[in-house]
N, C-alpha and C positions, 0 to 999 in steps of 0.2 A: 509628181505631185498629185495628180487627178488621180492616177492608181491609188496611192496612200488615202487620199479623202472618201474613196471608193472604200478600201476595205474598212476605214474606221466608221463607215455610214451602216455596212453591213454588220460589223461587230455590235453598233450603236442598237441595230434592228433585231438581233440574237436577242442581245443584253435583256431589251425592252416586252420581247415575243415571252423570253424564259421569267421573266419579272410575273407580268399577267398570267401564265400558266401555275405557278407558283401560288399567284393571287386567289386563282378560282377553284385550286385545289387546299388548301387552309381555310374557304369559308368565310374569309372575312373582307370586310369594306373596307378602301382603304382611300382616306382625303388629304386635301392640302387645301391650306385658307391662308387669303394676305392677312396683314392687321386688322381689316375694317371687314373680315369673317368672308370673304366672297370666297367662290371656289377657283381655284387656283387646277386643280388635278380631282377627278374622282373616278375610282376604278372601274364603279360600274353605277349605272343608272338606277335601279333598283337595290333596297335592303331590306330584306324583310316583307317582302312581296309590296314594300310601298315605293313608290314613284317620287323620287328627289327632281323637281321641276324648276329650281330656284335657284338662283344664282347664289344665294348669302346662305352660310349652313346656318342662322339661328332661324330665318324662316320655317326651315325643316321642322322646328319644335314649336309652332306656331298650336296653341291648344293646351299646352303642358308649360304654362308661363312658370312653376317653379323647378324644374330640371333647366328649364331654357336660362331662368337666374343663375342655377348650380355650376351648368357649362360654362358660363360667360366667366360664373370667379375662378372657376378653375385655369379659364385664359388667359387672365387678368394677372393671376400671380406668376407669367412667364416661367414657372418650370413644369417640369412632367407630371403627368398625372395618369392612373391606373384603374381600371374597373370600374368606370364610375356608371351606374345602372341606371337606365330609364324603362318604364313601363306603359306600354301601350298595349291599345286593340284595335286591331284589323281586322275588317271582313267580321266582327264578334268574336275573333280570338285573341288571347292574349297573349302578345308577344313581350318579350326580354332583350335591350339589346345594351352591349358593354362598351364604353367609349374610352378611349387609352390616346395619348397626345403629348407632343412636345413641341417647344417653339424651335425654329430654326432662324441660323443669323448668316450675314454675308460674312467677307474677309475682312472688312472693317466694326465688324461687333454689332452693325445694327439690324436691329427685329427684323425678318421678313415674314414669319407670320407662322402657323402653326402646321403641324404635321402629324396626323394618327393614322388608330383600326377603331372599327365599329364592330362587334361581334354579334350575333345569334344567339344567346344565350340562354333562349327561351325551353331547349330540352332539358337542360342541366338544370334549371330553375324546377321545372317539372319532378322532376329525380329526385331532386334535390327536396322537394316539397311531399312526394311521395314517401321518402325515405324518412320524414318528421311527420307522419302520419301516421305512418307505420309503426317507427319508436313509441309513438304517444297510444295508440292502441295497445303494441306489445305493453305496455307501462299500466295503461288501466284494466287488461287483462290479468296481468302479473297481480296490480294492487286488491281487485277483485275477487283472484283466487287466495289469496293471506289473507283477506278478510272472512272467506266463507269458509277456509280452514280453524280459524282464531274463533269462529262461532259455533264451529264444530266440536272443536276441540272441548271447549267450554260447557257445551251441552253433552259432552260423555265424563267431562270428569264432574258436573254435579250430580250425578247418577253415581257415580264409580265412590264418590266421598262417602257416600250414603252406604255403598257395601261394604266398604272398609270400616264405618262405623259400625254397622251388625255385630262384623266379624270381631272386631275389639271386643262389641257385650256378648258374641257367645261365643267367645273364649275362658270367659269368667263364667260362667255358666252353668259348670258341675261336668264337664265331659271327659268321656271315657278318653285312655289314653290315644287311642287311635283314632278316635274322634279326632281329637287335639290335633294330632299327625296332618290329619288330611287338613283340617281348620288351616295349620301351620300354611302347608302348601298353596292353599288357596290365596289365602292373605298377601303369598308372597309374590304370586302370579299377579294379583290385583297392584301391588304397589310398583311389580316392573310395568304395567300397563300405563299407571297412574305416570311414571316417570317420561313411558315415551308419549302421553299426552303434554303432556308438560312443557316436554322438548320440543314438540310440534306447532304448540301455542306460540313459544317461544320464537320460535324460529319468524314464524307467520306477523309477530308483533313487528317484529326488527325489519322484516321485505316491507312492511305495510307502516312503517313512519309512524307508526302510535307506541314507539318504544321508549322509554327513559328511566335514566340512572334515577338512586335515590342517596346523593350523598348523604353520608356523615363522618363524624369526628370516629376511626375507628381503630385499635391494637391490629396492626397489620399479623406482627409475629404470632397473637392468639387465635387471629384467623386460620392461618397456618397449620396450626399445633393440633386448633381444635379439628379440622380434615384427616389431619396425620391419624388423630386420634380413634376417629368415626372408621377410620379404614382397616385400622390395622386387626382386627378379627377377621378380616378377609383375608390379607398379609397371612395372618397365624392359620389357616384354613389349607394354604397350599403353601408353609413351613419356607415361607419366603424372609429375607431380612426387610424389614423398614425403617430405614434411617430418616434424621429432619436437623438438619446444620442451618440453623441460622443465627445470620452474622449481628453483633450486638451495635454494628452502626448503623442499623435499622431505625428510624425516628421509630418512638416509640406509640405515637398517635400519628393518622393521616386523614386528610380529607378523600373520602371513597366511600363508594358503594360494596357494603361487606357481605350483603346476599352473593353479591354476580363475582367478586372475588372470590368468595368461597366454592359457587357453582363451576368457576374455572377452574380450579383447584382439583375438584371432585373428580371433573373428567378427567382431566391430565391422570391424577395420581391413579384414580383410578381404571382406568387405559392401563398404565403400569402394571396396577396390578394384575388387571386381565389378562394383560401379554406375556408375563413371566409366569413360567413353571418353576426356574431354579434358578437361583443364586438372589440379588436384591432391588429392591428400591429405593434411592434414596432422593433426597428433597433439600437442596440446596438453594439458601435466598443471600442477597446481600445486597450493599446499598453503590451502586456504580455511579459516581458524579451526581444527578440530581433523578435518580431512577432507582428502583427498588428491581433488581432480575431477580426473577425465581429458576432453576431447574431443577424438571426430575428426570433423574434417570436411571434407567432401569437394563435387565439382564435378560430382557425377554425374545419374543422370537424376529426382532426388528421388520424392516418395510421394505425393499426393492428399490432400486431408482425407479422405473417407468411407473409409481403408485404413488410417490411423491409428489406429484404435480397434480392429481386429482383427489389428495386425502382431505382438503378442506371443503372438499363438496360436499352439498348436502345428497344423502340417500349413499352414501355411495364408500363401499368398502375397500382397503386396498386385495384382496380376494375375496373371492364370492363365497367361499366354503368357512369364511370368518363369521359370518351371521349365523349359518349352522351352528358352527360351531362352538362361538362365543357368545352368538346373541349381540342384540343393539341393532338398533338404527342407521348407525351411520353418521348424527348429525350435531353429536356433542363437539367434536373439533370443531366442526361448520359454527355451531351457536358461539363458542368459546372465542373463536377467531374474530365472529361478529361484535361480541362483546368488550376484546380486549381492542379493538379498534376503535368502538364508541369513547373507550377510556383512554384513545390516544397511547396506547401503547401498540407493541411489536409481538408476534409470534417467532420462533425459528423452527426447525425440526432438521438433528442429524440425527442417519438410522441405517444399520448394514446389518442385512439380512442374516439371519442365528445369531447375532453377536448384540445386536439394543438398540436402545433409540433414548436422545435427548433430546427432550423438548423445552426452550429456554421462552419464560414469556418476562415483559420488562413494563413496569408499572411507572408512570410518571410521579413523581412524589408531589403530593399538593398539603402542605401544611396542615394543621387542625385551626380550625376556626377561633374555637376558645380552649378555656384552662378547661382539663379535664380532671373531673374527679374520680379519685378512686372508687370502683365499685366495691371494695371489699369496707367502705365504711360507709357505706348504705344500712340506714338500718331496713332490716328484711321484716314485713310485716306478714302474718300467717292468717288468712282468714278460717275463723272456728265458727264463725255465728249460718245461722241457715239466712238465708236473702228470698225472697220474692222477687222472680227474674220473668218481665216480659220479651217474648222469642216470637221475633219477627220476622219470616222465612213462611216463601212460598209452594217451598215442595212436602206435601204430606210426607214425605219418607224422611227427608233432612228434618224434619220438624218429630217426628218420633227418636230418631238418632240424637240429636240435641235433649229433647225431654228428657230422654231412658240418662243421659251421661249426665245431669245438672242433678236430677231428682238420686242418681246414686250418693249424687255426694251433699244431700239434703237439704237441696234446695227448692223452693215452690217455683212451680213453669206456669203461666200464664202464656199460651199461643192464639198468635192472629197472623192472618198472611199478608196482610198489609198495612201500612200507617193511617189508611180512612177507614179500616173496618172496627167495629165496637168492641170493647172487653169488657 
């Protein structure tokens, strides 16, 4: 018998040796409290470089009466409790420490009192607060740079409107044919420039939270049509097919914004067309349950798998020798993506290399507001009489651009640059 009580005192002494080793390599404090909160067991003296001197653990919170209220209900309601955080400072530092606890009972069901870990917590709080400081910098860094982009932007294309104006009146002008030639060229460079302005603003509005739809009541299918339309001298350029199937259970008015429907439209279809040398494109819409899918798909030189998971990036091409050679940005899927998301719809894209690519985007259907009138019983009114037109615009160049176009078409310009100056 003495033997037996012998080994079970040294297994007892293992048990209890391996228990505290355990303890002081996980970091955490670990108590036991009767009912009336005294300490019953505590692993070690110190937590948090403070000194537990007190027999009762709410003493411990003596200073911090509302944690010390938080612990007691968390007591009170006899079940478990997890993570519950208090905040102090030591020595002028600030420490985090996590308190976790359950009540324990005898063999007869009654309370004997409580049982936790006190943790550390004070790095991971750190990190943790680092790491949202961080975010919030990257964030107003990010917002910053959309903004000085969006002002950029802005400030080259009221300039660039103004050459594009010129170039409109001297084209009319009386010029030689090769004049024209190069006029052509120029105009056409300035409008791809004007485009990836555009695009860039764009982009910069949607990063920087100053973006928004402009519903209305609009013919989704004329949207459509009217794209198909605007493209297809490109189509006929490189002796491509353009087809446009849409399905007649398309409501025939929606509630949408029909610029950024269209601007989605433009790249898709047009992507299409850029990517195709031979055979076609076609533009399939139809109405799925309570959604409108569009796709277009096309014959052209398709995408890669390892290029698909980066083609929605902004800047960024599925080959490098595509910008040579195709020209663009990069950032019309990026904008389109962004845009059809604002509109609560979907993007997809399948696409195998030499053989095509479809790209299926899925419009939510939002009814028309009200009765819509035909526009073809509008009566169309033609203005013939000359107007006296005050132009209010502060760039001398846009204000000559505006004058030279108003006065061709006989009307009196009155210019001032602003609403306080005199005329």
């Amino acid at each position: 018998m003495q033997s037996l009580v012998t080994a079970r005192t040294q297994e007892l002494t293992h048990s209890q040796q391996r228990f505290k080793d355990f303890a002081r390599t996980v970091g955490d404090w670990f108590w036991e409290i009767d009912t009336d909160y005294n300490f019953s067991y505590i692993s070690a003296s110190h937590i948090a470089n403070h000194l537990i001197d007190n027999d009762n653990i709410m003493a411990f919170f003596d200073g911090h009466e509302d944690f010390k209220q938080k612990f007691r209900l968390q007591l009170q309601q006899n079940r478990s409790f997890e993570d519950l955080e208090w905040q102090l400072v030591i020595d002028g530092k600030e420490q985090w420490l996590s308190f976790s606890g359950t009540p324990y009972y005898n063999k007869r069901g009654l309370l004997l009192g409580y049982r936790g870990t006190a943790k550390n917590i004070s790095v991971r709080k750190k990190r943790l607060c680092d790491l949202q400081q961080a975010r919030q910098q990257a964030e107003s860094a990010n917002k910053a740079k959309s903004q000085f982009i969006a002002m950029m932007s802005h400030e080259i294309r009221t300039p660039l409107n103004a050459v594009l104006g010129l170039m409109d009146l001297l084209s009319s002008s009386g010029l030689e044919n090769e004049q024209q030639q190069w006029l052509g060229q120029m105009e056409q460079s300035a409008h791809l420039l004007l485009t990836i302005i555009n695009d860039i603003l764009d982009l910069s509005r949607i990063e920087s939270g100053s973006f928004e739809l402009f519903n209305s009541n609009i013919n989704f299918s004329d949207s459509i049509t009217l794209v198909k339309n605007q493209l297809q001298p490109e189509a006929n350029k490189k002796n491509i097919l353009l087809q446009c199937d849409i399905d007649k259970s398309i409501p025939e008015y929606i509630f949408a914004d029909k610029n950024r429907i269209i601007q989605i439209m433009f790249n898709l279809i047009g992507n299409a067309i850029k990517f195709t040398n031979i055979g076609s494109v076609k533009i399939v819409a139809r109405k799925i349950g309570n959604n409108i899918e569009v796709s277009v798909l096309d014959t052209g030189i398709g995408i890669a798998d390892d290029a698909l998971e980066n083609l929605f990036n902004p800047f960024h091409q599925a080959d490098g020798s595509i910008t040579r050679k195709y020209g663009g940005t990069g950032l019309g899927l990026t904008i389109s993506q962004l845009l059809i998301k604002k509109m609560k719809g979907t993007i997809a894209i399948k696409s195998e290399l030499g053989v095509g690519s479809c790209f299926t985007v899925t419009f939510p259907i939002h009814p028309a507001e009200v009765k819509i009138d035909n526009p073809t019983e509008r009566k169309q009114i033609k203005l013939t009489q000359s107007l006296n037109i005050l132009l209010v615009e502060d760039s001398p160049t846009n204000q000559l651009v505006a004058r030279l176009m108003l006065e061709r078409r006989g009307h009196q310009v009155t210019i001032t640059n602003h609403s306080q100056e005199q005329y």
